[in-house]
C-alpha positions as CSV (number, residue, x, y, z in Angstrom):
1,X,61.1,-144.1,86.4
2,X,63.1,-142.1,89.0
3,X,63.2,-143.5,92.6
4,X,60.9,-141.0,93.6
5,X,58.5,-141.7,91.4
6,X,58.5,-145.8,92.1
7,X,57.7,-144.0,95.9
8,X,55.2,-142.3,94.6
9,X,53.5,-145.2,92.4
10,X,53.5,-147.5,95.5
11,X,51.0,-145.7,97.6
12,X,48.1,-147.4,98.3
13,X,45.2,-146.5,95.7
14,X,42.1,-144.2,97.2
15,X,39.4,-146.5,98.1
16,X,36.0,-145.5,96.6
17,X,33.1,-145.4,99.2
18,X,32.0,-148.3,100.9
19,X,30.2,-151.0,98.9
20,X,27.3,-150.6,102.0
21,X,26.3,-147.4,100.3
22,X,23.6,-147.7,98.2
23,X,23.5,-147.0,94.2
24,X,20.9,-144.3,94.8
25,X,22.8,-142.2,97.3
26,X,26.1,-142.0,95.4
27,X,24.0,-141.2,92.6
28,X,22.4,-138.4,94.2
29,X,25.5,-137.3,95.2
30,X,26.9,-137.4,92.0
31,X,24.1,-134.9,90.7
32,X,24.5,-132.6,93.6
33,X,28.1,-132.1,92.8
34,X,27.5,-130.8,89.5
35,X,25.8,-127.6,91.0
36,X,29.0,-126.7,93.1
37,X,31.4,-127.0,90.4
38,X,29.2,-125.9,86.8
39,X,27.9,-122.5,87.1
40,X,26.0,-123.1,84.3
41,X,24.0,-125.8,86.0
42,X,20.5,-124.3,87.5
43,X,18.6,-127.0,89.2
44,X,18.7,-130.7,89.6
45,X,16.2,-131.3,86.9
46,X,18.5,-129.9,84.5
47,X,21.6,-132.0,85.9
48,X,19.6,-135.3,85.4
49,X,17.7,-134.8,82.4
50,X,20.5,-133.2,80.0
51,X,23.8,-133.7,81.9
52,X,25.4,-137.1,80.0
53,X,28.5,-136.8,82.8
54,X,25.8,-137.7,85.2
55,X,23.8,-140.1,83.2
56,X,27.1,-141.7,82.3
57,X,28.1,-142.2,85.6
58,X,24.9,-143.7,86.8
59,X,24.7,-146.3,84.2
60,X,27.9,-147.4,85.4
61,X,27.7,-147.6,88.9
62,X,24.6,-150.0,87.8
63,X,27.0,-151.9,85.7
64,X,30.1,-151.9,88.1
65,X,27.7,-153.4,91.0
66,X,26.9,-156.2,88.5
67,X,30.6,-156.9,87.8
68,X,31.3,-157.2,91.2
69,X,29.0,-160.1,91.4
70,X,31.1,-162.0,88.8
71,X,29.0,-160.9,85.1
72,X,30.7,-160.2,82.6
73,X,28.6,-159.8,79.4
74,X,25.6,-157.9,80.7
75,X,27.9,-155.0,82.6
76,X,29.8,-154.9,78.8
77,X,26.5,-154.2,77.3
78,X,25.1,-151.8,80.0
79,X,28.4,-149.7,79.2
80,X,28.2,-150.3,75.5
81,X,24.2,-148.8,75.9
82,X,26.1,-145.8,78.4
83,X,28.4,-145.3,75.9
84,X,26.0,-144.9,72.6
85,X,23.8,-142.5,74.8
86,X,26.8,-140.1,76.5
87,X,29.5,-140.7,74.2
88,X,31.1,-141.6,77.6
89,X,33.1,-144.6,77.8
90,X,33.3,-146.4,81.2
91,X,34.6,-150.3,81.5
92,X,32.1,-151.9,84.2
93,X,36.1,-152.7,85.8
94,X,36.7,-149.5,86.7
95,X,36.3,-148.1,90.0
96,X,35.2,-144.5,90.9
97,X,34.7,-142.8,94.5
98,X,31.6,-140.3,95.2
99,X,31.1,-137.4,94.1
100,X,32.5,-138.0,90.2
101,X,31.8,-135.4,87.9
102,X,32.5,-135.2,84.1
103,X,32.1,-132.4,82.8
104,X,30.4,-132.0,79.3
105,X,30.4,-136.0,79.0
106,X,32.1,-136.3,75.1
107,X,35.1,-138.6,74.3
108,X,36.0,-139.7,77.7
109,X,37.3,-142.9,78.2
110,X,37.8,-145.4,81.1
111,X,39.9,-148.0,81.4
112,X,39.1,-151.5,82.9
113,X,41.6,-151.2,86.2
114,X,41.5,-147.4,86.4
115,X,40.7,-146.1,89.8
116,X,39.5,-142.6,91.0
117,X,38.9,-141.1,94.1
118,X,36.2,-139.0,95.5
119,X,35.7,-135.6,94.3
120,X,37.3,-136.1,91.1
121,X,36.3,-133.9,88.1
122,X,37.5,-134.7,85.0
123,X,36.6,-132.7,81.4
124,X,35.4,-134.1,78.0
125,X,38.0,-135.9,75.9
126,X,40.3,-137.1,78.8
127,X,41.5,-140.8,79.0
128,X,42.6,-143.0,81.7
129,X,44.1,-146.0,79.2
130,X,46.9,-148.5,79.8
131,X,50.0,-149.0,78.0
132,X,50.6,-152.5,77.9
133,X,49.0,-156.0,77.4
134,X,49.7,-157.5,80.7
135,X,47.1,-159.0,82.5
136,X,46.6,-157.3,85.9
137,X,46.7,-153.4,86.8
138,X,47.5,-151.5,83.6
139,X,45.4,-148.2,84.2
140,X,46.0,-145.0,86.1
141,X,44.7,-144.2,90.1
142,X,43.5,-141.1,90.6
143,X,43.4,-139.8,94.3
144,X,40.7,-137.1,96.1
145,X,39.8,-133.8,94.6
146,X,42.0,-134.2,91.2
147,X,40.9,-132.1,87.9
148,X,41.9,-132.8,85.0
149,X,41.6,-130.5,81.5
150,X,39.7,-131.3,78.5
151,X,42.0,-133.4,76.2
152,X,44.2,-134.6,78.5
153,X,45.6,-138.3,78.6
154,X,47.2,-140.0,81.8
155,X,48.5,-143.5,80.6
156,X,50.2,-146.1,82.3
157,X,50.2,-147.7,86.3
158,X,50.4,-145.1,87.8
159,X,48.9,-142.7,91.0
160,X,48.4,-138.5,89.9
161,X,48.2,-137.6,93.9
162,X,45.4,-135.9,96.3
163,X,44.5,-132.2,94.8
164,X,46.9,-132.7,92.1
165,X,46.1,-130.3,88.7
166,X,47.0,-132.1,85.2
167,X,46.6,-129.2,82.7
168,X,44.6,-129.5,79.0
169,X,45.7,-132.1,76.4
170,X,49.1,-133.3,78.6
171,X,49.9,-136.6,78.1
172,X,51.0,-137.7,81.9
173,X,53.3,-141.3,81.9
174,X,54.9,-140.6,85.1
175,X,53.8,-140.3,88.4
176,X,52.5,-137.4,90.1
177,X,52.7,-136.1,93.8
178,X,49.6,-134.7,95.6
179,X,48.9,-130.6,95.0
180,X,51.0,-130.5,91.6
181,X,50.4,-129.1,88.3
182,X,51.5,-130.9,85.4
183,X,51.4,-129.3,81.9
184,X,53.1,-130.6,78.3
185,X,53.9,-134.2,76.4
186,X,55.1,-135.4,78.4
187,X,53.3,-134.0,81.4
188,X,55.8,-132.0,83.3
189,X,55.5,-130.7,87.0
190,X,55.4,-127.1,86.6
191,X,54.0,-125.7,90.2
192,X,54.9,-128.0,93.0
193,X,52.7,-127.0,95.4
194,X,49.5,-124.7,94.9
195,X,46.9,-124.3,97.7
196,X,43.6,-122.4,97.1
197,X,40.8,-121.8,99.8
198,X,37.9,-122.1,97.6
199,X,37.4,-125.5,97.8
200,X,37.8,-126.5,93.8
201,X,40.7,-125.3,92.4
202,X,39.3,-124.7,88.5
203,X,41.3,-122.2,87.1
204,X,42.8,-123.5,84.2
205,X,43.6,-120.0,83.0
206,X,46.1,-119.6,85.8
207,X,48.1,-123.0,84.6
208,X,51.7,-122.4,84.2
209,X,53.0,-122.2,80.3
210,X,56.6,-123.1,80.5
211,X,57.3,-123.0,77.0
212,X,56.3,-119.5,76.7
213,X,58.5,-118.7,79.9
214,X,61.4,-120.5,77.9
215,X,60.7,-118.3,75.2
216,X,60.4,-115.1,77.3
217,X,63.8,-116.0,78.9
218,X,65.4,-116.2,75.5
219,X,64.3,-113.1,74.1
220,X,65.3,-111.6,77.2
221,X,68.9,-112.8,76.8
222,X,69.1,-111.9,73.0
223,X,67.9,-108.4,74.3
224,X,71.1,-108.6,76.8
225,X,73.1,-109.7,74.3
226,X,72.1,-106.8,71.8
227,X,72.7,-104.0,74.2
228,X,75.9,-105.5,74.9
229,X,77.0,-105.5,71.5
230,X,75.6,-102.1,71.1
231,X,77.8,-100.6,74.0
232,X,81.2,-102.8,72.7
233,X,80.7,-100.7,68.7
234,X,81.3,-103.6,67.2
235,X,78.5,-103.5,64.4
236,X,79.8,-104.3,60.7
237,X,79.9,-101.6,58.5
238,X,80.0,-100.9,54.8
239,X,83.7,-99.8,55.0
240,X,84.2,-102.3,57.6
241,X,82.1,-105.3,56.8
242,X,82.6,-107.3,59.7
243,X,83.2,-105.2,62.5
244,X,85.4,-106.0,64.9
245,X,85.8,-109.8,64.0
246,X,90.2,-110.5,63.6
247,X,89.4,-113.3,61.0
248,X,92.1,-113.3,58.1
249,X,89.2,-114.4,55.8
250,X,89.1,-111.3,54.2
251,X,92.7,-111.7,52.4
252,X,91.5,-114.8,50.1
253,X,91.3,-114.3,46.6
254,X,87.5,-113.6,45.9
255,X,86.0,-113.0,49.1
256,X,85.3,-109.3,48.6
257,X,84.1,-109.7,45.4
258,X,81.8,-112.4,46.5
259,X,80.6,-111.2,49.6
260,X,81.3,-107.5,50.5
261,X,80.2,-105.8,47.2
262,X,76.5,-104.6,47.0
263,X,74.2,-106.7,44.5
264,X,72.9,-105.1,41.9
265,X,69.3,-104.9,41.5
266,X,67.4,-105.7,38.5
């Protein structure tokens, strides 16, 4: 990794709320949450009842508090029950700030030393996984306020920073600063900075697409090229097949038998 991204990496991880606060009010905060950021949420009855994000989380906020206080088996099986009822899978390890919200629920998965800030929304089929076999920290940190697209994998040690934007089905193995977007496998930063005064910044619509830029840029330059050509008159024509090249290739024995004379068609 570049030195940069060793700076970046070493930042202290977000710490999730206090352990003072109770299960029941991050909960509840947990629900609320889902009404600022799903339009298609209308009331809290709805968010509890048929929401698995939510359910998910609160299952596992029941099984992190027991792994705190040194079990090991039940927590497993409270996440194994969390998992078989959200399709949302959450090690008892990991650590998650206030205010969580996965959206739709299906095919996310957790890691055991993965950490995520408050504010965090994150869609169905994204994974926080490690990379190695080591014993000790082998799962992403997320900091405050970070989105992440549906399909999306972030592997490895390291921190994707405050606000930061990681775009649908990227796979992200480096670090990433705060307010960045990152698009592509491998994830890429594509918009260094991007600010937005409505609190949430969801538009995954407006996420950068450099490959189609690349694209655009070279059929711009073939265009360039073409006019360029045009205005030079150097296009091959029948009576002079290859236009304006100075080759001597035309002088061996064969070639404008070969090459130069029109096929016939059958």
């Amino acid at each position: 990794m570049k030195a940069s991204e060793n700076t970046i990496a070493a930042q202290p991880a977000p710490e999730p709320d206090a352990p003072a606060r109770s299960w029941w009010s991050l909960v509840r905060e947990d629900a609320r949450c889902v009404l600022e950021r799903d339009p298609a949420a209308r009331s809290l009855l709805e968010v509890w009842t048929i929401y698995p994000g939510v359910q998910a989380i609160a299952l596992h906020r029941m099984a992190h508090a027991l792994w705190l206080r040194g079990w090991r088996y039940l927590p497993r099986w409270v996440s194994f029950v969390s998992r078989a009822l959200t399709q949302v899978d959450i090690h008892p390890g990991a650590r998650i700030g206030a205010r969580f919200f996965i959206d739709h629920g299906t095919g996310v998965v957790i890691g055991e030393t993965a950490e995520v800030g408050n504010d965090v929304t994150l869609y169905h089929g994204v994974t926080l996984g490690g990379t190695n076999w080591t014993i000790g920290k082998r799962h992403p940190t997320l900091g405050h306020q970070v989105v992440v697209g549906a399909g999306a994998k972030i592997l490895g040690p390291i921190r994707i920073g405050d606000r930061a934007r990681v775009a649908a089905n990227s796979v992200v193995i480096d670090a990433v600063p705060a307010d960045a977007t990152v698009v592509g496998i491998p994830g890429r930063v594509v918009a260094p900075r991007r600010r937005t005064t409505y609190g949430f910044d969801l538009d995954h619509h407006q996420i950068p697409d450099p490959v189609g830029k690349a694209i655009a840029c070279l059929l711009d330059r073939v265009a360039q090229l073409e006019l360029a050509q045009a205005q030079s008159h150097s296009f091959a024509t029948f009576e002079a097949p290859c236009g304006a090249c100075d080759d001597h290739c035309t002088t061996e024995p064969g070639f404008k038998k070969s090459f130069l004379q029109p096929v016939a068609m059958e």
